[in-house]
Biopython code that builds the backbone (N, CA, C, O; Angstrom):
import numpy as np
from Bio.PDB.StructureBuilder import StructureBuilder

atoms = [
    (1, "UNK", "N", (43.242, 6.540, -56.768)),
    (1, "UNK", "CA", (44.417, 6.021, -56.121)),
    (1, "UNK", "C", (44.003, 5.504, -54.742)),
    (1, "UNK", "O", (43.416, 6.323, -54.034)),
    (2, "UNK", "N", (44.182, 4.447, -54.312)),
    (2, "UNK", "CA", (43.631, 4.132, -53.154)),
    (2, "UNK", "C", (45.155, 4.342, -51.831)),
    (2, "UNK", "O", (46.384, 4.282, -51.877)),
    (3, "UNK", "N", (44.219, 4.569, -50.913)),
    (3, "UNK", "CA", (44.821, 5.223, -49.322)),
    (3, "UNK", "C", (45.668, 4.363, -49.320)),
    (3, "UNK", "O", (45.392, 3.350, -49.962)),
    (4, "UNK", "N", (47.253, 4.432, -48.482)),
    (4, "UNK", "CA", (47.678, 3.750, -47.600)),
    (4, "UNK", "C", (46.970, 2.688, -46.199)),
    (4, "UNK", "O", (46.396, 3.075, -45.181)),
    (5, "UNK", "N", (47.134, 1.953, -46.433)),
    (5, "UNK", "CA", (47.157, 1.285, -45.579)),
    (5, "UNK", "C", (47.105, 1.947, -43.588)),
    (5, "UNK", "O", (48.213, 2.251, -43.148)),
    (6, "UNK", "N", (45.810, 2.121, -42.533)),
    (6, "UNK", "CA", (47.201, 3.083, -41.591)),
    (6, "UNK", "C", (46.270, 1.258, -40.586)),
    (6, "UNK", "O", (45.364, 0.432, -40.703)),
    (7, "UNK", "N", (47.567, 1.732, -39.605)),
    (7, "UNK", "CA", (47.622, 0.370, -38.958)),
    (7, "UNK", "C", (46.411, 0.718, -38.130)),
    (7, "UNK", "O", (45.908, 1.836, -38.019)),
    (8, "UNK", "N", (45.897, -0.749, -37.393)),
    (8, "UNK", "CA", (44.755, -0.446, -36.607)),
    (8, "UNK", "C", (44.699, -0.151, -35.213)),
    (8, "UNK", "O", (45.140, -1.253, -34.887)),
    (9, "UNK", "N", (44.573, 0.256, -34.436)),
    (9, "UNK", "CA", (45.051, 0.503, -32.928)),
    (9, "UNK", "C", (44.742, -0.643, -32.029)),
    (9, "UNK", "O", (43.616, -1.054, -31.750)),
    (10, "UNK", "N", (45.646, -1.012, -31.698)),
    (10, "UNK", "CA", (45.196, -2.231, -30.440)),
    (10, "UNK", "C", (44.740, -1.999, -29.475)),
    (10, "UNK", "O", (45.373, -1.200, -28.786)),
    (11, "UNK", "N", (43.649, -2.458, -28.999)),
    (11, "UNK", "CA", (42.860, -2.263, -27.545)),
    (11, "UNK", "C", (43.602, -2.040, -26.606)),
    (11, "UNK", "O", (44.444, -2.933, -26.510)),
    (12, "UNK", "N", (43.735, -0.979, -25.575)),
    (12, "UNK", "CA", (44.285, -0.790, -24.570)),
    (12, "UNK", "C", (43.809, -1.475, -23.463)),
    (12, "UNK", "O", (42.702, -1.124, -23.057)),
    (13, "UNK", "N", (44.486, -2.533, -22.770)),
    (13, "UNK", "CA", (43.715, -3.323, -21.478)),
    (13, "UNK", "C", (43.597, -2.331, -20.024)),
    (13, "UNK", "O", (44.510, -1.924, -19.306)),
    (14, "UNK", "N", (42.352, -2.158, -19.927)),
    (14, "UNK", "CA", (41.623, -1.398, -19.037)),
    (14, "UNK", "C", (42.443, -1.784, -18.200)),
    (14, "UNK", "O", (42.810, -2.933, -17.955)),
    (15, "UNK", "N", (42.826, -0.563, -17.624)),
    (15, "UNK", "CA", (43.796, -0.610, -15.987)),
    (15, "UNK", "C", (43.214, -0.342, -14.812)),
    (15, "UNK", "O", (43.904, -0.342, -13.793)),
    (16, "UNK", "N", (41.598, -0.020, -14.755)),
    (16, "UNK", "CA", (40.680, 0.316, -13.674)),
    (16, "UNK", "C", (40.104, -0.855, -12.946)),
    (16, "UNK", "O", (39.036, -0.713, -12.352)),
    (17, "UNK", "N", (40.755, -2.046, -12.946)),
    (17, "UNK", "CA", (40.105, -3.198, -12.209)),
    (17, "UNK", "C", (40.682, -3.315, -10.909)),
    (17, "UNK", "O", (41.397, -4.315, -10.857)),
    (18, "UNK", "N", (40.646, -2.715, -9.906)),
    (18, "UNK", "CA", (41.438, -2.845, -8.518)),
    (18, "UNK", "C", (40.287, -3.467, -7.647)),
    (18, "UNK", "O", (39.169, -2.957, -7.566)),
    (19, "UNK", "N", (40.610, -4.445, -7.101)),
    (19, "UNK", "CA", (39.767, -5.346, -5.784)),
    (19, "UNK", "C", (39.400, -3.575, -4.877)),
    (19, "UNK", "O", (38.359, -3.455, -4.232)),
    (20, "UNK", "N", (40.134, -2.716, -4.961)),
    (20, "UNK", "CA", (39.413, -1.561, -4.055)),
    (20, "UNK", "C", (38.800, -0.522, -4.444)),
    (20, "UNK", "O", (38.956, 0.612, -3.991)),
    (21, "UNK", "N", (37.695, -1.022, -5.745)),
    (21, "UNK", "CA", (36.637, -0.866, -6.127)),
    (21, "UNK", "C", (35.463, -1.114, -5.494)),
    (21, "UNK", "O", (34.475, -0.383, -5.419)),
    (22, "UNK", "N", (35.682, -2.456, -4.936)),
    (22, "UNK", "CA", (34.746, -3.076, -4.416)),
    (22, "UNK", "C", (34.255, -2.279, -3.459)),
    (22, "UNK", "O", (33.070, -2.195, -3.136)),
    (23, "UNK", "N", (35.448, -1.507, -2.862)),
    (23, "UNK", "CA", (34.727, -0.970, -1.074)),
    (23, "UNK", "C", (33.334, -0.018, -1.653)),
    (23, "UNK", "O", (32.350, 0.264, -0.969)),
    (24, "UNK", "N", (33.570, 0.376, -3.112)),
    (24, "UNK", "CA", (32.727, 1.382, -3.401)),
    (24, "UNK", "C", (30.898, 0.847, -2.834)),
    (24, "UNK", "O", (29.926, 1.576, -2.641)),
    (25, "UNK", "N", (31.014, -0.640, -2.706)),
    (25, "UNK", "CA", (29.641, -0.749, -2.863)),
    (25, "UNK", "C", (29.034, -0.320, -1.118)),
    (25, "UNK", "O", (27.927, 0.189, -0.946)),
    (26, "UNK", "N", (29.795, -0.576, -0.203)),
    (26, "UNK", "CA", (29.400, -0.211, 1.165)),
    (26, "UNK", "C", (29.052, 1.118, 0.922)),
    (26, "UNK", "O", (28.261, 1.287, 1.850)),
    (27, "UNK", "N", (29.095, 2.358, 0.221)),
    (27, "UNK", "CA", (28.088, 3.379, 0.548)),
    (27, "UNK", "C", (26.720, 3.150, 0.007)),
    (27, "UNK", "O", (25.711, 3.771, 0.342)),
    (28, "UNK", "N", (26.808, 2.088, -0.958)),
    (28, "UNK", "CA", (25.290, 2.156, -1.686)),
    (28, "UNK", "C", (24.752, 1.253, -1.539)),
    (28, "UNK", "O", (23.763, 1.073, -2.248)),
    (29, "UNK", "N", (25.167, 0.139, -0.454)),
    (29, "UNK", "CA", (24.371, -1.001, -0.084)),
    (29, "UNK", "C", (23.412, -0.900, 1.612)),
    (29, "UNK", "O", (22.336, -1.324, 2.034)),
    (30, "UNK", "N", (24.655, -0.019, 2.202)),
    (30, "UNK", "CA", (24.430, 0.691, 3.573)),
    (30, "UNK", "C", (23.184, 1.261, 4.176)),
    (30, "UNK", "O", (22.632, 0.954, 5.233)),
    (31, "UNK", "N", (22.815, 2.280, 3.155)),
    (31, "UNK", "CA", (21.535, 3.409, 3.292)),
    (31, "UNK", "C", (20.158, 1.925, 2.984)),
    (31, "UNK", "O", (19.080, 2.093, 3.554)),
    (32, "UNK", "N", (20.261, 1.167, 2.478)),
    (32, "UNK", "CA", (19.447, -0.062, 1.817)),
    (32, "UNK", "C", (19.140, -0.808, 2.758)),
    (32, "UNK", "O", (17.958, -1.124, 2.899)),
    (33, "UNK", "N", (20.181, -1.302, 3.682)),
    (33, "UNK", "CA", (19.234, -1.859, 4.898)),
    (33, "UNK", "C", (18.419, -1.173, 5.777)),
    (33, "UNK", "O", (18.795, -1.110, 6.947)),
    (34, "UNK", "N", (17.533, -0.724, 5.503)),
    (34, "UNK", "CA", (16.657, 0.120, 6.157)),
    (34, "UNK", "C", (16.320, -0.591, 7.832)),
    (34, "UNK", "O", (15.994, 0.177, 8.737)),
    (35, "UNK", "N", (16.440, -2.045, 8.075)),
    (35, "UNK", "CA", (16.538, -2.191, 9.875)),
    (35, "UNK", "C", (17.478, -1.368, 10.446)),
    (35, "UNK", "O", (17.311, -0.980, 11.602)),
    (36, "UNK", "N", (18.503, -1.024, 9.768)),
    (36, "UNK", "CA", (19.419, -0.385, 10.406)),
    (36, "UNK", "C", (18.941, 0.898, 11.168)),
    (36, "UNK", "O", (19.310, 1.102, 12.324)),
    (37, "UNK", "N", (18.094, 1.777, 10.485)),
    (37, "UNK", "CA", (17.933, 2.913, 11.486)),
    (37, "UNK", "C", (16.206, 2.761, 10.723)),
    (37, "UNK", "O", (15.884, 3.296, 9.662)),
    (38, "UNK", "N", (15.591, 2.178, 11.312)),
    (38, "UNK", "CA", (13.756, 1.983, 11.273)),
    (38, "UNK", "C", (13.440, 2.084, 12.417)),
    (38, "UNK", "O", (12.688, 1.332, 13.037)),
    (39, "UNK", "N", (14.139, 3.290, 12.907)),
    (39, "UNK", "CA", (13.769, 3.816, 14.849)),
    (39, "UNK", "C", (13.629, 4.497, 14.857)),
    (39, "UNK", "O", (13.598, 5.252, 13.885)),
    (40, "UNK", "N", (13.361, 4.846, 16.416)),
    (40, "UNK", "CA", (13.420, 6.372, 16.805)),
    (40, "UNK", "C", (14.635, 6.141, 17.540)),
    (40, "UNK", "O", (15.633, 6.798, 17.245)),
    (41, "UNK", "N", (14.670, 5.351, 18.393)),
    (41, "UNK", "CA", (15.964, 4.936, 19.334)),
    (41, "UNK", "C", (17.298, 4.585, 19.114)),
    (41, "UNK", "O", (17.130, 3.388, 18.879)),
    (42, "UNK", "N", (18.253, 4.728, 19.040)),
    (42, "UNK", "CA", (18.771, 5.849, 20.510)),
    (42, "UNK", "C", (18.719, 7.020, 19.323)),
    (42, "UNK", "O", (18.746, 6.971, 18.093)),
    (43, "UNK", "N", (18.624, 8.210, 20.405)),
    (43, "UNK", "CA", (18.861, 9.750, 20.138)),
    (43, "UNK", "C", (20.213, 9.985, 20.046)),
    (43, "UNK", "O", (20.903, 9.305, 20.806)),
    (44, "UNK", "N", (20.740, 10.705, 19.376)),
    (44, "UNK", "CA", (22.167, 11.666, 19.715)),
    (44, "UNK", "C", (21.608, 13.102, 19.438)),
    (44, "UNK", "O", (21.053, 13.445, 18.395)),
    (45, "UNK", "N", (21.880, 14.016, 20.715)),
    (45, "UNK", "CA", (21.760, 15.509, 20.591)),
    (45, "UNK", "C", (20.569, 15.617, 20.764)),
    (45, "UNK", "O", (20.287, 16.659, 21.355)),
    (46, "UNK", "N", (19.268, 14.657, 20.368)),
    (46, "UNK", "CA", (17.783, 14.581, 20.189)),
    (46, "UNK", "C", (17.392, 14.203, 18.932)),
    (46, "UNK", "O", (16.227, 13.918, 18.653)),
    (47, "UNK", "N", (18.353, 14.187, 18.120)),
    (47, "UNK", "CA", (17.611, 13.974, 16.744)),
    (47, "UNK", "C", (17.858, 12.009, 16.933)),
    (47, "UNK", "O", (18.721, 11.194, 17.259)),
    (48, "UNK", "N", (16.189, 12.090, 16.387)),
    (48, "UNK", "CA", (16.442, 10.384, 15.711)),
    (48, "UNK", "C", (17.446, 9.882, 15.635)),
    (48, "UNK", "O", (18.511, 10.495, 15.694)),
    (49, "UNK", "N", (17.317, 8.485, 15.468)),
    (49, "UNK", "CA", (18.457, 7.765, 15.032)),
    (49, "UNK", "C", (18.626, 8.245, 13.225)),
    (49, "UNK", "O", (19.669, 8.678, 12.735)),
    (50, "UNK", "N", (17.253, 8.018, 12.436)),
    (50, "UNK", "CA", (17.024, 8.190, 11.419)),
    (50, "UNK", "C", (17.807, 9.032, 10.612)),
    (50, "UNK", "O", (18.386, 8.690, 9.581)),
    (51, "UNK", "N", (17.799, 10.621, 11.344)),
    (51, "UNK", "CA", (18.930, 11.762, 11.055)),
    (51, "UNK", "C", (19.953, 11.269, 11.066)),
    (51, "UNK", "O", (20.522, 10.965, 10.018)),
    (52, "UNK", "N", (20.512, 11.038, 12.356)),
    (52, "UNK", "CA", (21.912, 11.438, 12.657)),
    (52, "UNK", "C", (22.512, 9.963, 11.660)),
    (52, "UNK", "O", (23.730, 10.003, 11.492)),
    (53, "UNK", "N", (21.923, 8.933, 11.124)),
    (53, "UNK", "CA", (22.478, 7.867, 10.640)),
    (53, "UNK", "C", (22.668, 8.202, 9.496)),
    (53, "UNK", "O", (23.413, 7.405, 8.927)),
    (54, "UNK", "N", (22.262, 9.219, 8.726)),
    (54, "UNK", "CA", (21.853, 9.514, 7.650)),
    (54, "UNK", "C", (22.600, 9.961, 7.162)),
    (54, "UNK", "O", (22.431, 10.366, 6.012)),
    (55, "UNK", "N", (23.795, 11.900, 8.224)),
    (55, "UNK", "CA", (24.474, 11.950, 8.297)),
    (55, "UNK", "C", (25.898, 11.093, 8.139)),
    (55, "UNK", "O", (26.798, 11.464, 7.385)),
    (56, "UNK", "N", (25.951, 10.128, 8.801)),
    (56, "UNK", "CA", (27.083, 8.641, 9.371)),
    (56, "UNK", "C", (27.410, 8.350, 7.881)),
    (56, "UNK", "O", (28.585, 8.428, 7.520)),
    (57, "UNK", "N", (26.255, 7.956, 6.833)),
    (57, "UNK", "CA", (25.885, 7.541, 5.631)),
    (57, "UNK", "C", (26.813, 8.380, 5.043)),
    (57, "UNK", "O", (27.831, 7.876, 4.566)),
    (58, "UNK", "N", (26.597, 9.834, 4.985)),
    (58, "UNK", "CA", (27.655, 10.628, 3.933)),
    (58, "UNK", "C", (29.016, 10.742, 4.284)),
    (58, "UNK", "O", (29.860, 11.087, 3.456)),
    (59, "UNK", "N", (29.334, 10.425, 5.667)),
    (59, "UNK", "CA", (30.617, 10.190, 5.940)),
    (59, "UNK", "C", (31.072, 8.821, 5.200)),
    (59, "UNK", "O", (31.912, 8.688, 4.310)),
    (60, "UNK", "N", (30.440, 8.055, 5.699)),
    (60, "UNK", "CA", (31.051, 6.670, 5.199)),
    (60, "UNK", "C", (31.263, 6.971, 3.776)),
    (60, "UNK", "O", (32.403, 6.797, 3.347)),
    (61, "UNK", "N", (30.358, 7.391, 2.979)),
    (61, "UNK", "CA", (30.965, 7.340, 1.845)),
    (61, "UNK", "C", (31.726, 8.392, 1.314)),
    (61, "UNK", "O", (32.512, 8.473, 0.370)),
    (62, "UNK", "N", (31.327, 9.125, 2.099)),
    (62, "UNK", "CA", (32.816, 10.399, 1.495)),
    (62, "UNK", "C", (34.015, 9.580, 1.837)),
    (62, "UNK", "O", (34.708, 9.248, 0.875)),
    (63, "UNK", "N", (34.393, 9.193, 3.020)),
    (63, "UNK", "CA", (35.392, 8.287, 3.859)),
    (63, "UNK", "C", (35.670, 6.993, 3.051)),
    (63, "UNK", "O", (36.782, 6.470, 3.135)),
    (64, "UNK", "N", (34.797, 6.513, 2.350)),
    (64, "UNK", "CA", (35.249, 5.335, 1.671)),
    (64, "UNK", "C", (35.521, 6.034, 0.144)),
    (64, "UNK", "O", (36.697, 5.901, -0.194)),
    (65, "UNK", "N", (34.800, 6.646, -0.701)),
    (65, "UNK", "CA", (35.280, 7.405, -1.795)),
    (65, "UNK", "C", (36.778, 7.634, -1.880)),
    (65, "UNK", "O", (37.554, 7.367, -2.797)),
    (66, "UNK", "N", (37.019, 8.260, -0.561)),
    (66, "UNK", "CA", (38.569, 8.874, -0.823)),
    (66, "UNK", "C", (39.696, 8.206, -0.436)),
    (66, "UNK", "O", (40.802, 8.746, -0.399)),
    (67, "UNK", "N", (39.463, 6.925, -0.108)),
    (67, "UNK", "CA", (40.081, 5.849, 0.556)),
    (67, "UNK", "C", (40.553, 5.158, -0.849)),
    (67, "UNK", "O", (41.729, 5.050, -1.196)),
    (68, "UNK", "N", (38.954, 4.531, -1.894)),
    (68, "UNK", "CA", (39.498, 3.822, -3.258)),
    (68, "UNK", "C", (40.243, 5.142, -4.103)),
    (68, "UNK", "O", (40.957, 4.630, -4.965)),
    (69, "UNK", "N", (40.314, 6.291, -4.154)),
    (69, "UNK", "CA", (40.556, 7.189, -4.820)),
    (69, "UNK", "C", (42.371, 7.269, -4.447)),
    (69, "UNK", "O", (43.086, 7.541, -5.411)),
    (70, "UNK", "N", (42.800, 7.122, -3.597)),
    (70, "UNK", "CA", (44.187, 7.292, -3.209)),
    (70, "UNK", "C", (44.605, 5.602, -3.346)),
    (70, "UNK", "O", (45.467, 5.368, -4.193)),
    (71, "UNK", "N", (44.186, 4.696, -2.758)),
    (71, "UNK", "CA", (44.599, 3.473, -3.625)),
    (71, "UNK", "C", (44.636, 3.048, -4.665)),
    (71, "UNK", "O", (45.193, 1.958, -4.796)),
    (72, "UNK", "N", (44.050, 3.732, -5.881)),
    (72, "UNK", "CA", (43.972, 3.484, -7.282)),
    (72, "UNK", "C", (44.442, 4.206, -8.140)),
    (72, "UNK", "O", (44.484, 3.896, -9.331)),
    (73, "UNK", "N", (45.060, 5.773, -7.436)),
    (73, "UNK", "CA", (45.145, 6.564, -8.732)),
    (73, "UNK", "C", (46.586, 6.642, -8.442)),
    (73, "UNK", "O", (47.191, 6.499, -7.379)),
    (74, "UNK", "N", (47.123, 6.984, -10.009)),
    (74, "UNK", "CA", (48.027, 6.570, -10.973)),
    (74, "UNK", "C", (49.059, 7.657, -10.383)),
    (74, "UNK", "O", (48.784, 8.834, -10.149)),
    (75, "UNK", "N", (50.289, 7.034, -10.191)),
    (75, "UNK", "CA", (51.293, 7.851, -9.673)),
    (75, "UNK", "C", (52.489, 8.358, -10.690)),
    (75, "UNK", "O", (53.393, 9.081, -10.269)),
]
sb = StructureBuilder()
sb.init_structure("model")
sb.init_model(0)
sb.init_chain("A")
sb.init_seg("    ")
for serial, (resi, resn, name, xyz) in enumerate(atoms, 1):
    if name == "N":
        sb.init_residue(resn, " ", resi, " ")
    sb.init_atom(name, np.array(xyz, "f"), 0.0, 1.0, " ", f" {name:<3s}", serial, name[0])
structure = sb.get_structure()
């Protein structure tokens, strides 16, 4: 006896395309320009620039993470 027929599911159109995606790429393009901190100069506290920029780095992107995360998610 052959199956019923079951209908086929229609593609759901991806709802994750927000222009404030994009900001995502400033944490991972950031750390990449390496002129940016290829010093020693200026110090904060004493540490390198190298450190303390490095630090700056995980802010920005924690800070930008949670920025696309509240503009995009679903209310």
């Amino acid at each position: 006896m052959a199956e019923p027929e079951t209908p086929k599911a229609v593609p759901v159109a991806r709802s994750d395309r927000s222009p404030w995606n994009w900001l995502l790429l400033i944490p991972i393009v950031l750390p990449v320009l390496t002129p940016l901190f290829n010093h020693d100069s200026p110090r904060l506290w004493g540490f390198p620039a190298f450190y303390w920029l490095q630090f700056l780095f995980i802010l920005v992107g924690v800070a930008t993470t949670s920025l696309v995360y509240q503009m995009t998610k679903k209310r």
